[in-house]
N, C-alpha and C positions, 0 to 999 in steps of 0.2 A: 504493500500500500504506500502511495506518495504523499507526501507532507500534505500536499495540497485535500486529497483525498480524506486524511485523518482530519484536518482543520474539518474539514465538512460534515463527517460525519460526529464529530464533535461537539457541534452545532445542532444537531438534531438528539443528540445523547442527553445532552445540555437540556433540551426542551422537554424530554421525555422524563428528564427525573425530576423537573420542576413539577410534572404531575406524577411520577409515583411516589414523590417522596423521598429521595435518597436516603437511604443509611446512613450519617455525617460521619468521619473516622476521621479525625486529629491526627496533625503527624506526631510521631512517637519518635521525633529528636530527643537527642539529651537535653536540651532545655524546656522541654513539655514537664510541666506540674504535674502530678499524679493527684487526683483523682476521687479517688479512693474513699467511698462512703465513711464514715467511724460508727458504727453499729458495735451492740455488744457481740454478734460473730463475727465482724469482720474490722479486726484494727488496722488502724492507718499503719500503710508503709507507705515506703519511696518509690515503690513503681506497683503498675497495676499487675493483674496478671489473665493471660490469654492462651487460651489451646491450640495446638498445633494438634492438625487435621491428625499427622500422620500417627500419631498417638493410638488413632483406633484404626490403623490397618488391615489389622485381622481382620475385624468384624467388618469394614469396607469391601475390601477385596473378596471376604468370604461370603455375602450377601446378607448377612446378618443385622446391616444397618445399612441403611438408606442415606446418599449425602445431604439430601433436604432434612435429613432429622440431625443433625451437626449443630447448629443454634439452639435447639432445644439438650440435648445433650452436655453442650457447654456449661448452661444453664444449672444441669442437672447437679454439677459439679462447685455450684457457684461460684462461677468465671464471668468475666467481662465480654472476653473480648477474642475474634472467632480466626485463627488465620489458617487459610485454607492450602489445599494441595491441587493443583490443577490434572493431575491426573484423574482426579474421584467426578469431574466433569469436563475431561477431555473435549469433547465436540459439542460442548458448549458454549463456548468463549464467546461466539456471536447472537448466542441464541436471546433474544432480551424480554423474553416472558420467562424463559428459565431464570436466567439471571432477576429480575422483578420478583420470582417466587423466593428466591434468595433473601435478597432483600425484606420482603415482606416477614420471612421466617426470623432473621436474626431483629427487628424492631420489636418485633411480638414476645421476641425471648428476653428483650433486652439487651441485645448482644452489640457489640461494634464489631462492623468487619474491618479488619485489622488490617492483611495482607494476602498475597496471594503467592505459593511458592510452586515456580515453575522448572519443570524437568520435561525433558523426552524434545526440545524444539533444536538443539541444534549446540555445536558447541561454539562456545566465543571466544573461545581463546585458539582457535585454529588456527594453521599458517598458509592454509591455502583460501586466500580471500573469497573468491566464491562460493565456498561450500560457508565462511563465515558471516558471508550479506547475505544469504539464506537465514542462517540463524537468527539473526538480527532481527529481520523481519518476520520472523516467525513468531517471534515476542512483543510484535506490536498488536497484536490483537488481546493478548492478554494485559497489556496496559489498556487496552479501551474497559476490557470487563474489570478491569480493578478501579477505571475511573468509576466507572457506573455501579460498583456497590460501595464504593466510597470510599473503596479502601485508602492506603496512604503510601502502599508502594507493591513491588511485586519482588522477590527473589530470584535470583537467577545465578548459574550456576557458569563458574569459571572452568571449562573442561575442552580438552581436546592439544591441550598443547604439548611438544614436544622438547624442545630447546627450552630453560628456562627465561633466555633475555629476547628469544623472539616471542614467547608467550608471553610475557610480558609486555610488550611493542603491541600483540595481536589483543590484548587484553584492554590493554588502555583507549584503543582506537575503537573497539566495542562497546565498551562502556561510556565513550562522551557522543557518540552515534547514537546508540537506545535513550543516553539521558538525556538529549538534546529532543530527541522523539518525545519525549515521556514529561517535558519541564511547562509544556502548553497545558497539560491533564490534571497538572500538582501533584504527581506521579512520582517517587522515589525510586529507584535500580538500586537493589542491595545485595550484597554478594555474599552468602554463605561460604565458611569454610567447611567443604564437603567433598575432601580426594585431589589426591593429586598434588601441583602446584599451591592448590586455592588454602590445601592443610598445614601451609609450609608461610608461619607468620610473617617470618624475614622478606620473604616472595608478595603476601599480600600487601606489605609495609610500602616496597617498593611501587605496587602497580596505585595505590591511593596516597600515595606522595606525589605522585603525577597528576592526579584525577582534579580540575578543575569546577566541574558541574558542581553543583550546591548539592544538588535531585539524587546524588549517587554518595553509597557508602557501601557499608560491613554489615553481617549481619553475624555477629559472632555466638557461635553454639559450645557450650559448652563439651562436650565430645567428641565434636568430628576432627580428628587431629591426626587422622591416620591416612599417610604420604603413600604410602604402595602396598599392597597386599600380596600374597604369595598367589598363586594357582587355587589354591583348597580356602580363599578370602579369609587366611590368616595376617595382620599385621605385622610388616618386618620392618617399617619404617615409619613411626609414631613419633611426632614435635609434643614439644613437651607442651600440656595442654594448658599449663598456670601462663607461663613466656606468652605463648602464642593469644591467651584472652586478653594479656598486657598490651598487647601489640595491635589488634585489630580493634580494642577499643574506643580510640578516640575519632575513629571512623565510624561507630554503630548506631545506628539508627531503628535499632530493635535488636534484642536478645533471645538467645533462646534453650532455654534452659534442659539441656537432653539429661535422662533419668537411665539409670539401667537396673539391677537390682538394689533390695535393701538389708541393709544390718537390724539385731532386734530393735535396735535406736532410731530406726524409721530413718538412718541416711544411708546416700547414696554409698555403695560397696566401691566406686569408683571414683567419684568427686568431690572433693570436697567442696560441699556449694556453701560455709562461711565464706571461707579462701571467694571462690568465685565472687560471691556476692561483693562482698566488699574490696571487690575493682571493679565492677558495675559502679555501686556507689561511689567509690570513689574518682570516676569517669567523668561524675557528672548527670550520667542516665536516668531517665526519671518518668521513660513511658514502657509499655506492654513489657514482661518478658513469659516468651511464651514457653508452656508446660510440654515437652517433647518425651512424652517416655518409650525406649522403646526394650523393654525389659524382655526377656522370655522366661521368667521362676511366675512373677504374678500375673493373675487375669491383665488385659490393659484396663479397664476401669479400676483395678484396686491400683494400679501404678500409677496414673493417672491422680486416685487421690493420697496416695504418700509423696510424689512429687509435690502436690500444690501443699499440705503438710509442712513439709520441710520447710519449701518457701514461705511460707509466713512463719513460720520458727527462728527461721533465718533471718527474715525481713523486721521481725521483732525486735531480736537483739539490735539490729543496724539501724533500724528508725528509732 
């Protein structure tokens, strides 16, 4: 789709949410205020907190849950705030009664849609430029449907590169292209660390040292820190994961707090999320960070709620 083309149909997206109503979704910069009701179940912390889709997997992929029942779920859990997976509605990104029904689900729950995180369109950090202005464009329709549920940015993943310093070169040049696409919508590009170069803090330090757009940052996850895997997706080359949150933090524009199992003390068997938390807080950060568990010992709804657990344990002590 050409500039001229999105301006257009942006215009009409614009009209259309005037009358459904948009879902409103704050950016969740480090200088966003939190929120955060003070009820006697829910004390004030420094950030809010939000589900990441992929948390219920299973039960997605296995057809046991429906992704229109996600806001209600969220809810279920008493969470905020909703960020999605663009796989669980692949060939929907243009569809805008689907998207509307979205919409309508997360107001009704209460929910903010938060974000949208994008896998399967192509990679950007390629060195063969064709196959990566493919990419690129691949991505802009998922910025229209993140405009129109209001989200505040969309994820996107740094893969495909070979060479560290041309991936880099190919990296930087993809990210002020989509953000530059994406800065007419109030649209954010944020780059997870998830494999590869993108897990290697030093490498992301270098390609957002470069990055000029406002619209573009980090989206740093607590767990994804693992640089190459063997044949049998064993990790043999793991950044140390405290270094690497130090690093991509002053870039993030959303957190996300990945779970794996727990000890009888209800923390995590792998993170230490005090440590985590407070370089968050100390960051500055002070919108969404979202609840990621992806355990295999507990159901994912019980992981799901000793993740958010913790974090208000955590977020206690630190507020």
């Amino acid at each position: 789709m050409k500039r001229r083309d999105f301006v257009a149909k942006t215009v009409y997206v614009g009209a259309a949410l005037s009358l459904l109503g948009v879902h409103g979704c704050k950016n969740s910069d480090k200088k966003e205020e939190s929120s955060n009701d003070v009820t006697p179940n829910k004390p004030a912390l420094f950030f809010k907190m939000s589900l990441a889709q992929w948390s219920l997997h299973r039960a997605l992929f296995g057809n046991k849950m429906d992704h229109l029942d996600f806001a209600a779920k969220s809810r279920s859990f008493g969470l905020e705030g909703l960020e999605y997976v663009n796989g669980f509605f692949k060939d929907k990104a243009k569809d805008m009664s689907y998207l509307k029904d979205m919409n309508l689900r997360a107001d009704s729950e209460g929910q903010q849609n938060v974000l949208i995180m994008i896998d399967g369109e192509g990679a950007l950090a390629n060195p063969e430029e064709k196959e990566r202005l493919k990419a690129i464009e691949n991505h802009y329709k998922w910025v229209e449907a993140a405009q129109f549920l209001g989200c505040h940015a969309i994820r996107v993943n740094l893969a495909g590169g070979v060479d560290k310093n041309e991936a880099v070169k190919a990296s930087i040049d993809s990210l002020h292209r989509l953000s530059e696409f994406a800065k007419g919508s109030n649209i954010s590009v944020l780059v997870e660390n998830h494999g590869g170069f993108s897990s290697d803090g030093k490498w992301m330090t270098d390609v957002f040292s470069q990055i000029e757009n406002k619209n573009c940052g980090t989206l740093p996850d607590f767990g994804n820190f693992c640089i190459e895997k063997n044949k049998d997706g064993i990790c043999i080359n793991e950044y140390d994961k405290y270094q690497g949150m130090k690093e991509l933090l002053p870039f993030a524009k959303a957190v996300s707090a990945k779970s794996y199992n727990f000890n009888e003390k209800g923390e995590d068997s792998v993170i230490n999320y005090l440590r985590m938390m407070e370089m968050v807080k100390a960051s500055g950060y002070t919108g969404f960070v979202g609840i990621e568990y992806e355990g295999d010992i507990q159901p994912e709804e019980k992981g799901i709620e000793l993740t958010r657990d913790l974090l208000i344990h955590v977020g206690k002590q630190l507020s």
